[in-house]
TISEDO-379027 format. One record per residue: chain; residue in one letter; x, y, z of N, C-alpha, C in turn. Coordinates in Angstrom, 1 decimal. Example, Ala and Ser with C-alpha at 12.3 -4.5 7.8 and 13.67 -1.06 7.14 Angstrom:
BEGIN
+-------+-----+--------+--------+--------+--------+--------+--------+--------+--------+--------+
: chain : res :     nu :     nv :     nw :    cau :    cav :    caw :     cu :     cv :     cw :
+-------+-----+--------+--------+--------+--------+--------+--------+--------+--------+--------+
:     A :   A :   13.2 :   -5.7 :    7.8 :   12.3 :   -4.5 :    7.8 :   13.2 :   -3.3 :    7.8 :
:     A :   S :   12.8 :   -2.2 :    7.1 :   13.7 :   -1.1 :    7.1 :   12.9 :    0.0 :    7.9 :
+-------+-----+--------+--------+--------+--------+--------+--------+--------+--------+--------+
//
This chain:
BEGIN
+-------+-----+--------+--------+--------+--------+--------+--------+--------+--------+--------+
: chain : res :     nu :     nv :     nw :    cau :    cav :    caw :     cu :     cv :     cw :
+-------+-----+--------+--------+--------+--------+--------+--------+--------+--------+--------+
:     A :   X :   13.0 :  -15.5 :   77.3 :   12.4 :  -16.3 :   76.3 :   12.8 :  -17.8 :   76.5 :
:     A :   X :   12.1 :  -18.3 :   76.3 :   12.1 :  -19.9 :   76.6 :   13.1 :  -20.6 :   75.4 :
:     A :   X :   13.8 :  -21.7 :   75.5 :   14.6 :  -22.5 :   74.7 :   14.0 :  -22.7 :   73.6 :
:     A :   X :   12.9 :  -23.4 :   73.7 :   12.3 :  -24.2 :   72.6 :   11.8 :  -23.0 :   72.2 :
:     A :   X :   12.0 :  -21.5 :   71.4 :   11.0 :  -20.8 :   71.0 :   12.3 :  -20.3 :   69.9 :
:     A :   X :   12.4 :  -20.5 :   68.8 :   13.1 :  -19.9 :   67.4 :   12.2 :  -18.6 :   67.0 :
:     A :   X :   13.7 :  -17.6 :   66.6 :   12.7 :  -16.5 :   65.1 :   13.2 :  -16.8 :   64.0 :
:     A :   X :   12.7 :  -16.8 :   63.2 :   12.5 :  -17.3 :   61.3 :   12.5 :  -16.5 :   60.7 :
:     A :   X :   12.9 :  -16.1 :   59.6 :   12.4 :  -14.9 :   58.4 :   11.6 :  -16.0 :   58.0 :
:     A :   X :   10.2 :  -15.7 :   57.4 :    9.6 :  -15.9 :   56.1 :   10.1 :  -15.6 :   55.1 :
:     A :   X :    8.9 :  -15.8 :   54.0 :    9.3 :  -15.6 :   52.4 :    9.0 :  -13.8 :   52.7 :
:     A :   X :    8.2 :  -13.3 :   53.3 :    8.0 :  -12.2 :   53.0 :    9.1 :  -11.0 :   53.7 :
:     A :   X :   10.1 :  -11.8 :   54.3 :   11.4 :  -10.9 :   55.0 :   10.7 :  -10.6 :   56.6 :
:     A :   X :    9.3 :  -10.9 :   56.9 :    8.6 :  -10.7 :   58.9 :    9.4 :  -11.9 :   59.4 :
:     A :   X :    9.5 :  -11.6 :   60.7 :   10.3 :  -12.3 :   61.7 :    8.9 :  -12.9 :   62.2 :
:     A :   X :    8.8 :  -14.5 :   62.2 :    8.0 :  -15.5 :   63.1 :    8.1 :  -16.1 :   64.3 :
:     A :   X :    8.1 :  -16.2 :   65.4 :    8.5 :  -16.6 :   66.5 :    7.7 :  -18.6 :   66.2 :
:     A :   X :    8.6 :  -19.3 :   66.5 :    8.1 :  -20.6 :   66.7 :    8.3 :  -21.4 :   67.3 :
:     A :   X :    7.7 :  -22.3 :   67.9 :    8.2 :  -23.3 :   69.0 :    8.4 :  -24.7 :   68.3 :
:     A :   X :    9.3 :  -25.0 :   69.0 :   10.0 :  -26.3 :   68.4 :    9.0 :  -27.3 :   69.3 :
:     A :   X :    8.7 :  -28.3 :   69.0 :    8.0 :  -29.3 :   69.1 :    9.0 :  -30.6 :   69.4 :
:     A :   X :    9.6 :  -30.8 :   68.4 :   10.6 :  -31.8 :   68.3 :   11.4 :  -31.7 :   67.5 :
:     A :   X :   12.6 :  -32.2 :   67.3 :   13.8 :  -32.7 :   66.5 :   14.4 :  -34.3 :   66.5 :
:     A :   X :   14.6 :  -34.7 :   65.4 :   14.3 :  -36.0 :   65.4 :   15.2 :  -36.3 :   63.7 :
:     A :   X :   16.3 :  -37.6 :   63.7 :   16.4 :  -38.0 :   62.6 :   15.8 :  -39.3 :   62.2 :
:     A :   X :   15.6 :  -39.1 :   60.8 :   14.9 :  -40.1 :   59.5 :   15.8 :  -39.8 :   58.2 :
:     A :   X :   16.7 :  -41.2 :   57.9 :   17.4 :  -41.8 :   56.8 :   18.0 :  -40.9 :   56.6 :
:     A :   X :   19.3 :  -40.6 :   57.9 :   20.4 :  -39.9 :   57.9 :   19.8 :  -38.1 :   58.0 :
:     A :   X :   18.5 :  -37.8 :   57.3 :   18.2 :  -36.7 :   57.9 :   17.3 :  -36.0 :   59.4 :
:     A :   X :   17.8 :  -34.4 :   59.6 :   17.1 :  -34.2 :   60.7 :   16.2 :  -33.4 :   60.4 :
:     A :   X :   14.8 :  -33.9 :   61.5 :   14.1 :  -32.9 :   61.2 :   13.7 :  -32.0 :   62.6 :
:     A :   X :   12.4 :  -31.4 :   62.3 :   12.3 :  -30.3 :   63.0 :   10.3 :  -30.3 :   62.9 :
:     A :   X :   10.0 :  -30.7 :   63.9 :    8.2 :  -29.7 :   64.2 :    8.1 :  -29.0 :   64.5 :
:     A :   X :    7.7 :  -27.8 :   63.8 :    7.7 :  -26.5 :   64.9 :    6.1 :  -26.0 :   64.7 :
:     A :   X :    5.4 :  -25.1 :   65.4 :    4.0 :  -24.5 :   65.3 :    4.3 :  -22.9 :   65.6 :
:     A :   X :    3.3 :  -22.4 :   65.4 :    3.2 :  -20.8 :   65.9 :    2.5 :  -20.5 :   66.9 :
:     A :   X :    3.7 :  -19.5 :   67.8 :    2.9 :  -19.6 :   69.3 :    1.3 :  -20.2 :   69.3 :
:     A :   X :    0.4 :  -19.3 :   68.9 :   -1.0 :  -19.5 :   69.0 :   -1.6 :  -20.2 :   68.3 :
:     A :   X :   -0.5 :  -21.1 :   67.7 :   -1.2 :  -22.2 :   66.8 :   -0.8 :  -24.0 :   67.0 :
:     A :   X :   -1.8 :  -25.1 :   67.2 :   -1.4 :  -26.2 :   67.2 :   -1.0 :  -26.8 :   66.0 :
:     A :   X :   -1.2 :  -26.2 :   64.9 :   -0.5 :  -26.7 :   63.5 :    0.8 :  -26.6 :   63.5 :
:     A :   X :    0.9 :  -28.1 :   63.3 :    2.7 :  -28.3 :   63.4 :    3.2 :  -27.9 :   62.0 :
:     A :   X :    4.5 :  -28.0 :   61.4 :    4.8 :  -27.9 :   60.3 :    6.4 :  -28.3 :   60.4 :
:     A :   X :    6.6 :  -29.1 :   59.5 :    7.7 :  -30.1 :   59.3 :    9.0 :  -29.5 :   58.5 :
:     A :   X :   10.2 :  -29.3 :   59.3 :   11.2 :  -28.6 :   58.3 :   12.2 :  -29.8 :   58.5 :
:     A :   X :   12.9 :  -29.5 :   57.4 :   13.9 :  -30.4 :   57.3 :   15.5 :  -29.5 :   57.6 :
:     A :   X :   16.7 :  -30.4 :   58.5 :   17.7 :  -29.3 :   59.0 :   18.6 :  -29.1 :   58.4 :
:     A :   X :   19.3 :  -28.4 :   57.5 :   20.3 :  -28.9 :   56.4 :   21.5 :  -27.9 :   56.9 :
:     A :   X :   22.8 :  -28.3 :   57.3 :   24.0 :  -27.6 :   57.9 :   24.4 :  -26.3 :   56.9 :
:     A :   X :   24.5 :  -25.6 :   57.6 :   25.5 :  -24.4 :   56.5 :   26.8 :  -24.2 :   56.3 :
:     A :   X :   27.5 :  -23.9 :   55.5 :   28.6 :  -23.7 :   55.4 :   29.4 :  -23.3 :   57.2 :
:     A :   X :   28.9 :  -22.5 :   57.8 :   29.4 :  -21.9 :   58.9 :   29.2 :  -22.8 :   60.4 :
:     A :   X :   28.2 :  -24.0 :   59.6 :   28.2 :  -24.9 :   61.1 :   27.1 :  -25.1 :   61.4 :
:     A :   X :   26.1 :  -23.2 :   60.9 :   24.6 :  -23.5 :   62.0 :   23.7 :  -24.2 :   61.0 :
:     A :   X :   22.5 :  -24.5 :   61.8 :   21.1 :  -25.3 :   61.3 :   20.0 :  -24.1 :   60.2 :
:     A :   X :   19.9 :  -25.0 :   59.0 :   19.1 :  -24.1 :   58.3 :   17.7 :  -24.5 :   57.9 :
:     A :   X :   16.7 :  -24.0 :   58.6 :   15.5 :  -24.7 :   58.5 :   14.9 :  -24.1 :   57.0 :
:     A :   X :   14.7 :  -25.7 :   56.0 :   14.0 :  -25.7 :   54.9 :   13.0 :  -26.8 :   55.2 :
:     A :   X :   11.6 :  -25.7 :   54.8 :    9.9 :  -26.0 :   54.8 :    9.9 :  -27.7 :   54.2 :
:     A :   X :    9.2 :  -28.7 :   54.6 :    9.0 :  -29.7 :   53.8 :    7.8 :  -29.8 :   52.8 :
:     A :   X :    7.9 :  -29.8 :   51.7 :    6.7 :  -29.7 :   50.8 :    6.0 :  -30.8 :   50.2 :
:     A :   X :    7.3 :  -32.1 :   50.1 :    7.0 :  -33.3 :   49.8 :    5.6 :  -33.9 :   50.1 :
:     A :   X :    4.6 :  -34.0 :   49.7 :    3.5 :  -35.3 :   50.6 :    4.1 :  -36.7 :   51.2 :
:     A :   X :    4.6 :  -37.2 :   50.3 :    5.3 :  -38.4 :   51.0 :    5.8 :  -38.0 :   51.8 :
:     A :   X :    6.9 :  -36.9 :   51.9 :    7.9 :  -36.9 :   52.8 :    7.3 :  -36.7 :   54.1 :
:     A :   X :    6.5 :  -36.0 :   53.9 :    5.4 :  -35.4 :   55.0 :    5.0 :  -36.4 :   56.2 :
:     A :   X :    4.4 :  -37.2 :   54.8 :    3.7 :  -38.2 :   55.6 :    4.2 :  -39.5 :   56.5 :
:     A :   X :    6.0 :  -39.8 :   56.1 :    6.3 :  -40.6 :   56.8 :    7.3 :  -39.8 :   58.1 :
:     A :   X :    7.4 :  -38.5 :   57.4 :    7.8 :  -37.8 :   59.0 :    7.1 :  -37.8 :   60.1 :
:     A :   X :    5.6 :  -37.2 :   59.9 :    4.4 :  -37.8 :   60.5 :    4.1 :  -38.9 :   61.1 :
:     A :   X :    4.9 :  -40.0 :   60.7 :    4.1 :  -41.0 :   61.0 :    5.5 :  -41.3 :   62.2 :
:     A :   X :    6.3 :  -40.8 :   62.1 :    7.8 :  -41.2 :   63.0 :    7.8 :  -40.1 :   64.4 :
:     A :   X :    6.8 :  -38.8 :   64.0 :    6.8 :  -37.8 :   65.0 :    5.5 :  -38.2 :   65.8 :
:     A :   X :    4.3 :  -39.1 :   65.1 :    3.7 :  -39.4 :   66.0 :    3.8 :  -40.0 :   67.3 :
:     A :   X :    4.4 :  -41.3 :   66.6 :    5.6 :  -42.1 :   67.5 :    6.1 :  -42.1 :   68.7 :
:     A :   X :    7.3 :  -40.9 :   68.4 :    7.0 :  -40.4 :   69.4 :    6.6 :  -40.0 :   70.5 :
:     A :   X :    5.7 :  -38.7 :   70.0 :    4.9 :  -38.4 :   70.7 :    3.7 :  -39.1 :   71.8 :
:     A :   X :    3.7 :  -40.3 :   71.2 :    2.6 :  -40.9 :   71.8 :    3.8 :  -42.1 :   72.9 :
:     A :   X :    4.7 :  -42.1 :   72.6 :    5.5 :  -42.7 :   73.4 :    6.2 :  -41.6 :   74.7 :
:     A :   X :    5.9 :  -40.3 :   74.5 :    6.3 :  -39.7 :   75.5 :    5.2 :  -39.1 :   76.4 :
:     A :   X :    3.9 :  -39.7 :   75.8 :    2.6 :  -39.0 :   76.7 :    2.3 :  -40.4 :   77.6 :
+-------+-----+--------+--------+--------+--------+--------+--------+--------+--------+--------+
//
Protein backbone atom coordinates (compact mmCIF):
# COMPACT_ATOMS: atom_id res chain seq x y z
CA UNK A 1 0.00 0.00 0.00
CA UNK A 2 1.39 3.23 -0.86
CA UNK A 3 2.15 6.06 2.05
CA UNK A 4 -0.08 8.63 0.99
CA UNK A 5 -3.19 6.22 1.17
CA UNK A 6 -5.08 6.43 4.94
CA UNK A 7 -8.33 4.10 6.17
CA UNK A 8 -11.07 6.24 8.01
CA UNK A 9 -14.22 5.06 9.77
CA UNK A 10 -17.08 7.13 8.53
CA UNK A 11 -20.18 8.17 10.27
CA UNK A 12 -21.67 4.93 9.25
CA UNK A 13 -18.78 2.71 11.12
CA UNK A 14 -17.35 1.41 6.78
CA UNK A 15 -13.74 1.70 6.54
CA UNK A 16 -12.74 4.41 3.41
CA UNK A 17 -9.44 4.12 1.96
CA UNK A 18 -8.13 7.82 1.11
CA UNK A 19 -5.34 9.56 -0.34
CA UNK A 20 -3.78 12.30 1.07
CA UNK A 21 -3.28 15.11 -1.30
CA UNK A 22 -1.63 17.38 1.05
CA UNK A 23 -0.97 18.53 4.59
CA UNK A 24 -0.28 21.98 5.24
CA UNK A 25 -0.58 24.59 8.30
CA UNK A 26 -3.04 27.85 8.40
CA UNK A 27 -3.18 30.09 11.80
CA UNK A 28 -1.40 27.62 13.89
CA UNK A 29 -3.70 24.81 12.40
CA UNK A 30 -3.02 21.62 10.30
CA UNK A 31 -4.73 20.56 7.70
CA UNK A 32 -5.27 17.70 5.44
CA UNK A 33 -6.74 17.19 1.53
CA UNK A 34 -7.59 13.96 1.04
CA UNK A 35 -10.01 12.37 -2.08
CA UNK A 36 -11.27 8.87 -2.67
CA UNK A 37 -9.27 6.55 -4.57
CA UNK A 38 -11.64 6.96 -7.62
CA UNK A 39 -12.49 10.31 -6.96
CA UNK A 40 -10.83 13.92 -7.81
CA UNK A 41 -13.00 15.59 -5.15
CA UNK A 42 -10.77 16.69 -2.54
CA UNK A 43 -12.15 17.28 0.87
CA UNK A 44 -10.63 19.39 3.59
CA UNK A 45 -10.01 17.94 7.29
CA UNK A 46 -8.74 19.71 9.88
CA UNK A 47 -5.76 17.62 12.26
CA UNK A 48 -6.47 17.98 15.85
CA UNK A 49 -3.86 15.84 18.29
CA UNK A 50 -5.26 13.16 20.62
CA UNK A 51 -4.69 12.59 23.91
CA UNK A 52 -2.20 9.58 22.92
CA UNK A 53 -0.13 11.69 20.45
CA UNK A 54 -1.86 10.53 17.04
CA UNK A 55 -3.63 12.75 14.36
CA UNK A 56 -7.39 12.95 14.43
CA UNK A 57 -8.96 13.79 11.22
CA UNK A 58 -12.17 16.13 11.70
CA UNK A 59 -14.27 16.93 8.35
CA UNK A 60 -14.26 20.84 7.71
CA UNK A 61 -17.79 22.16 7.40
CA UNK A 62 -17.15 25.83 7.78
CA UNK A 63 -17.72 27.69 4.17
CA UNK A 64 -15.32 30.28 5.17
CA UNK A 65 -13.03 27.95 6.56
CA UNK A 66 -13.24 26.05 3.44
CA UNK A 67 -12.69 28.59 1.40
CA UNK A 68 -9.52 30.10 2.66
CA UNK A 69 -8.02 26.62 3.03
CA UNK A 70 -8.72 26.46 -0.63
CA UNK A 71 -7.33 29.19 -1.49
CA UNK A 72 -3.76 28.35 0.55
CA UNK A 73 -4.02 24.53 -1.00
CA UNK A 74 -4.34 25.97 -4.36
CA UNK A 75 -1.22 27.81 -3.86
CA UNK A 76 0.44 25.37 -3.49
CA UNK A 77 -0.44 23.30 -5.69
CA UNK A 78 0.04 25.44 -8.47
CA UNK A 79 3.47 26.28 -7.11
CA UNK A 80 4.42 22.64 -7.26
CA UNK A 81 3.18 21.97 -10.97
Amino acid sequence: MEDNIIELINDEGKVEKLVIEATFHLDDNMYAVLHEINSDEGMIYYVEESDDGNGILIKVEDEEEIREVKEVYEGIADDLI
